[in-house]
N, C-alpha and C positions, 0 to 999 in steps of 0.2 A: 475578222473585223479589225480595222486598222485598231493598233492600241492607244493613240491620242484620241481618237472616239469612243473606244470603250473606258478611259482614265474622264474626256467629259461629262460621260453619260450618268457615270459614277457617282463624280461631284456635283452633278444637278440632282439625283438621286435623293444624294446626302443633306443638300440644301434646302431640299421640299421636307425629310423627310423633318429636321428641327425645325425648320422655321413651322410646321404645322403646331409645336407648342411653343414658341417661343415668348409669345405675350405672356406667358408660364409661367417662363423660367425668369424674364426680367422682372415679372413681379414678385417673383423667390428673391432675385437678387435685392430687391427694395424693402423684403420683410426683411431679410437678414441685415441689411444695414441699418432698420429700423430699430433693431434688438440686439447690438453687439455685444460680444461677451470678450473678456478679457483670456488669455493665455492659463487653460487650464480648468476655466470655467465657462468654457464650450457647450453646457449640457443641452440648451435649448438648440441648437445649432446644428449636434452631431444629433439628437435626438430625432427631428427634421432630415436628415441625411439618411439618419438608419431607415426611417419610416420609407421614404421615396423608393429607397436601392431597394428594400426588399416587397416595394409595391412591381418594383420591375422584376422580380425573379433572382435577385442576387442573391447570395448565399454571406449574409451580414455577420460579419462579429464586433460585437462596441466595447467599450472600455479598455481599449487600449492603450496605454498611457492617461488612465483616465476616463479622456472625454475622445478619445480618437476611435478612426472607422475604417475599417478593410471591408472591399467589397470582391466575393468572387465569382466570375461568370465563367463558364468553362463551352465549350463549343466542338465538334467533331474527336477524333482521336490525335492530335496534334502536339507535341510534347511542350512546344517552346510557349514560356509565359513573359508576359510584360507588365509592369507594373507603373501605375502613371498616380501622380500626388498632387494632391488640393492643400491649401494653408485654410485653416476658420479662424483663427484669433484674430483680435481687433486691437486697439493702444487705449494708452489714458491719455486721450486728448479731447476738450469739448470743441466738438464740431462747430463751424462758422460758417459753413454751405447757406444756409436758410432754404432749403430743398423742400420740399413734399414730404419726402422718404426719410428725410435728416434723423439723425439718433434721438429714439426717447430714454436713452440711459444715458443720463449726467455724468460729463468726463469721460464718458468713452464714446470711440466713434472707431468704426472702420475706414483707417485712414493712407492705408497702404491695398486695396483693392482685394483684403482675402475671401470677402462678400462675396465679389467676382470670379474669380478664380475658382469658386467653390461651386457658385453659379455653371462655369464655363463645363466643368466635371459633368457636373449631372446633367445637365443637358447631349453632352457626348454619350455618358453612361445611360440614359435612354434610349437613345437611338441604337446604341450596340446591343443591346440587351432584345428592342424588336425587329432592326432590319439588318444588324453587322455580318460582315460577311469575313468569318475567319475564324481559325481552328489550330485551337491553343486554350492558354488559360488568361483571363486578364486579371488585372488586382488591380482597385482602386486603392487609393491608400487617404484618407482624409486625416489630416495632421494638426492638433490641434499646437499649441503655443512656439510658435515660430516666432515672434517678437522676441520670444526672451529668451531665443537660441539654445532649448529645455525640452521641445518637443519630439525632434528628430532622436536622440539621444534617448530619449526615455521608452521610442517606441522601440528604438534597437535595443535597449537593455532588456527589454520586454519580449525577443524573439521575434521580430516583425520578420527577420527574410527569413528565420528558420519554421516558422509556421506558417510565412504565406510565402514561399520561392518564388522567384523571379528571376529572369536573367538579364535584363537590364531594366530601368528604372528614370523615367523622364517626368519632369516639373516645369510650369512655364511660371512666369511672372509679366505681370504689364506694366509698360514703361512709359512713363511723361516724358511729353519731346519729341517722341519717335509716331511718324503718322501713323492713324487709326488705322490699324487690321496688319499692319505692317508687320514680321519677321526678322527675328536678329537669331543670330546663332554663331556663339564662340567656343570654337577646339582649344581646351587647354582651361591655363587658369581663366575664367568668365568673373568671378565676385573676388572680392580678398577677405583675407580671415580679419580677424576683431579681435584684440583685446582691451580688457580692462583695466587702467591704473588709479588709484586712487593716493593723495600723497598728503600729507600732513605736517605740514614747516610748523614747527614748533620751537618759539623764542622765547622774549621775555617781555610782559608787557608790562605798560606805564603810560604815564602822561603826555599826551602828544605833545606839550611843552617842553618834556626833558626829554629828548629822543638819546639822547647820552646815557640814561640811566636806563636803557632797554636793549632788546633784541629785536628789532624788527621784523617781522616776517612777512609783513606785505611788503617791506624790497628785499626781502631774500624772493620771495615770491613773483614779483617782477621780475627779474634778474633770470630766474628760472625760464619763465613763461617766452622770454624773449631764446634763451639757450637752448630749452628744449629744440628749438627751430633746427637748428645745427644739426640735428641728428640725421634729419633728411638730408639737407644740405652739404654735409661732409663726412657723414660716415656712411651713408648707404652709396651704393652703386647709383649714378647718375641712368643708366641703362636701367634700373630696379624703379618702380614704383613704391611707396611707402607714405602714410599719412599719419603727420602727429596732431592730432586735436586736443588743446584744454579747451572740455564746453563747460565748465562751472568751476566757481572762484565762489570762496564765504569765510570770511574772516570780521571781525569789529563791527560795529554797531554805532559807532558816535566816531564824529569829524577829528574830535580831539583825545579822542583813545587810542593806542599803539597796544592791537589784540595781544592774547598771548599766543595762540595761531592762526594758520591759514589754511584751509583745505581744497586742492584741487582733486576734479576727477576728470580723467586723458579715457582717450581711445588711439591705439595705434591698429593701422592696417597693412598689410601686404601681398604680394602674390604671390610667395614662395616663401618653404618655412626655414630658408638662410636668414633674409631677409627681417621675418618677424624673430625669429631668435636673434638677432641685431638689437633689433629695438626694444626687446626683453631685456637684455643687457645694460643698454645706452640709457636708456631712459632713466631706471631704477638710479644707476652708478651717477648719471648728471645731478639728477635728486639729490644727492645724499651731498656731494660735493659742492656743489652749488650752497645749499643753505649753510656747509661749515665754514663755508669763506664767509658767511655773516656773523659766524658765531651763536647760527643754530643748530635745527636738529631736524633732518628728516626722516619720518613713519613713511616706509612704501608700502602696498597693495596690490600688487600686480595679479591680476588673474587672467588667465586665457580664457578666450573665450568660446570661437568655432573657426575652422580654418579655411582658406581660400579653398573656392569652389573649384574646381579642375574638372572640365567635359572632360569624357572621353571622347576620344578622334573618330574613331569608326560609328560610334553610336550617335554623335554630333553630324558627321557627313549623311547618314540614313535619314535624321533629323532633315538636315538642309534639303535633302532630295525630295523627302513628303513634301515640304513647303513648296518647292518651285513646280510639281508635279501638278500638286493641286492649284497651286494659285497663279503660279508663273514667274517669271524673276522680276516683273513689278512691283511683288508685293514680300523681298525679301530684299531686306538690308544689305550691300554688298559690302560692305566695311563695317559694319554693325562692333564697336569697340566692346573689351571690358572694361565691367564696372565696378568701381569701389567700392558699393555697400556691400555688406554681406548676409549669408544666407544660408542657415542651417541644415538646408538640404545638403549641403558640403557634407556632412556624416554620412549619409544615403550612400553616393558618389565614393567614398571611400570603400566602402562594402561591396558595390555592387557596379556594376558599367552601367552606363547613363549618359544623359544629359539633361541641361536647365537651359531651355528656352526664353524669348522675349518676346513678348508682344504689343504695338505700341497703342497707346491707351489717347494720341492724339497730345493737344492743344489744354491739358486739364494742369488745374496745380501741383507741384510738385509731391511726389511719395511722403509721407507724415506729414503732412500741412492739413491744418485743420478747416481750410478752403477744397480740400481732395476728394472728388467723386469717381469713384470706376465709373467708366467709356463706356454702357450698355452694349451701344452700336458693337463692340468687338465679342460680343458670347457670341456670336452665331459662325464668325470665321476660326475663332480659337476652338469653339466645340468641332466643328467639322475637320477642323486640324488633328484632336486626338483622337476620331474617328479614320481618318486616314491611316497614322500613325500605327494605331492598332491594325486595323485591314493590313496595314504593309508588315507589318513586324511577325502577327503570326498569320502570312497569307499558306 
């Protein structure tokens, strides 16, 4: 039989065989963004995961890292395993949707799509478990506290690829902006790493009336905040990406008080770790110099935090192939860029060959915005996706 009829026949196959639960699985997706749980208190979440995989035959183990969930389905005598990851945590942000489904836990909301994404899993993890067709081992891997870039890391400290092997290792995420069911896939660095600075201008304060009898540290602090800029601007490589944000300033209380300090807290990002070791440097050294020209004092706090995500090339082009096999080049981004935020599965990726997929979530509000609903419309092309993916990887 020709093989573009038997790769059709496949995907209509695949199509029928979720969409038969799919009203299911979007209402899984709607409890769980009903009940979010925060990074590490997943228990109702992975609780509900374990229950499902081992209603399909999986071979479950929980508490991993906690609240995290390996699932393993094994199939023929075929040696090669693949392992594919879901994110469960949620943010502290109170939701503004006014939805149906909208969170009944104050202050937190699933507001980055891990509902979804979680959703998208088991939904594929069904169908492989009663109609998949391939012979090998698979691992699901359900990840709890991805927000606080804590999860990935603790399931590795934890032995996660030495008690559940795998030889490569793939995670998607869904992306605002990019049309619904749509496909992106970048070879190389895809996210940039994150760190954290926190910095503390410490003067002399007094009377807003006698600024002569003080240290100011809201204009050593200004001074700062405008310098920091430079870092990008004249020390990085024009060709380098690199991001310096001050997202919080707290200093004084009253119009005519000059504090005794100031506290900012930074994130720098890059795609290369030349790059962030730059800005490890620059930043701290601006800090420090910056507030002595006022005749203060700066406290740094630099901590790293997870590093640029880097596909691998080969497991990224396998990647892109399932996509256009199954869906067609319609429905795969041909310039699909990297992106700036970052994303703990970068630990993963270090260990193991992989890749971090994207999938576009349409027309919705931006990733952490407290107006943010996962796409429903995309569980049914993203499950069929890690259904392929599997089929292809251990056919």
């Amino acid at each position: 039989m020709n093989m573009i009829v038997k790769d059709a026949q496949a995907g209509d196959a695949i199509e029928r065989g979720i969409g038969a639960y799919l009203d299911e699985i979007v209402a899984l997706r709607h409890d769980l963004h009903r009940h979010p749980e925060l990074s590490f208190h997943e228990h109702r979440t992975s609780g509900i995961v374990a229950s499902r995989l081992k209603s399909w035959g999986y071979e479950v183990e929980t508490g991993i890292a906690g609240t995290g969930v390996v699932a393993t389905l094994r199939r023929g005598e075929g040696s090669r395993r693949i392992g594919i990851r879901a994110d469960m945590d949620a943010l502290p942000i109170e939701e503004a949707t006014g939805l149906a489904h909208a969170s009944t836990n104050r202050g937190v909301m699933h507001a980055c799509g891990h509902d979804g994404h979680t959703a998208i899993l088991l939904a594929a993890a069904r169908y492989l478990a009663e109609a998949g067709r391939f012979d090998g081992t698979l691992r699901l891997i359900f990840q709890p506290a991805e927000e606080i870039g804590a999860g990935a890391r603790k399931m590795l400290s934890e032995g996660l690829f030495e008690r559940f092997p795998v030889d490569a290792v793939f995670g998607l995420h869904n992306w605002p902006g990019v049309p619904s069911g749509q496909f992106g896939f970048v070879a190389g660095p895809a996210m940039a790493s994150v760190d954290q600075c926190n910095i503390k201008i410490v003067g002399k304060g007094g009377h807003g009336a006698e600024p002569q009898l003080t240290v100011d540290p809201v204009l050593a602090t200004a001074s700062l905040i405008t310098a920091l800029q430079s870092v990008v601007s004249r020390n990085v490589d024009p060709q380098e990406m690199a991001v310096v944000t001050v997202g919080s300033i707290h200093g004084g209380s009253a119009s005519n008080v000059i504090p005794e300090s100031v506290v900012l807290k930074l994130t720098m990002r890059a795609f290369n770790e030349t790059t962030r070791g730059l800005l490890g440097e620059r930043v701290p050294a601006l800090a420090r110099a910056q507030a002595e020209s006022f005749g203060a004092t700066a406290e740094v706090d630099y901590r790293r935090g997870f590093p640029a995500l880097i596909n691998h090339r080969t497991e990224t082009d396998l990647a892109r192939s399932v996509a256009l096999e199954a869906f067609g080049a319609g429905q795969v981004v041909s310039d699909f860029k990297p992106r700036t935020a970052s994303e703990d599965f970068a630990f993963m990726l270090e260990e193991k060959a992989g890749s971090y997929l994207f999938v576009g979530n349409g027309d919705s509000a931006p990733l952490h915005s407290a107006n943010y609903d996962f796409n429903d419309a995309i569980i049914a092309p993203a499950a069929r996706y890690w259904v392929r993916l599997v089929e292809t990887f251990l056919a």
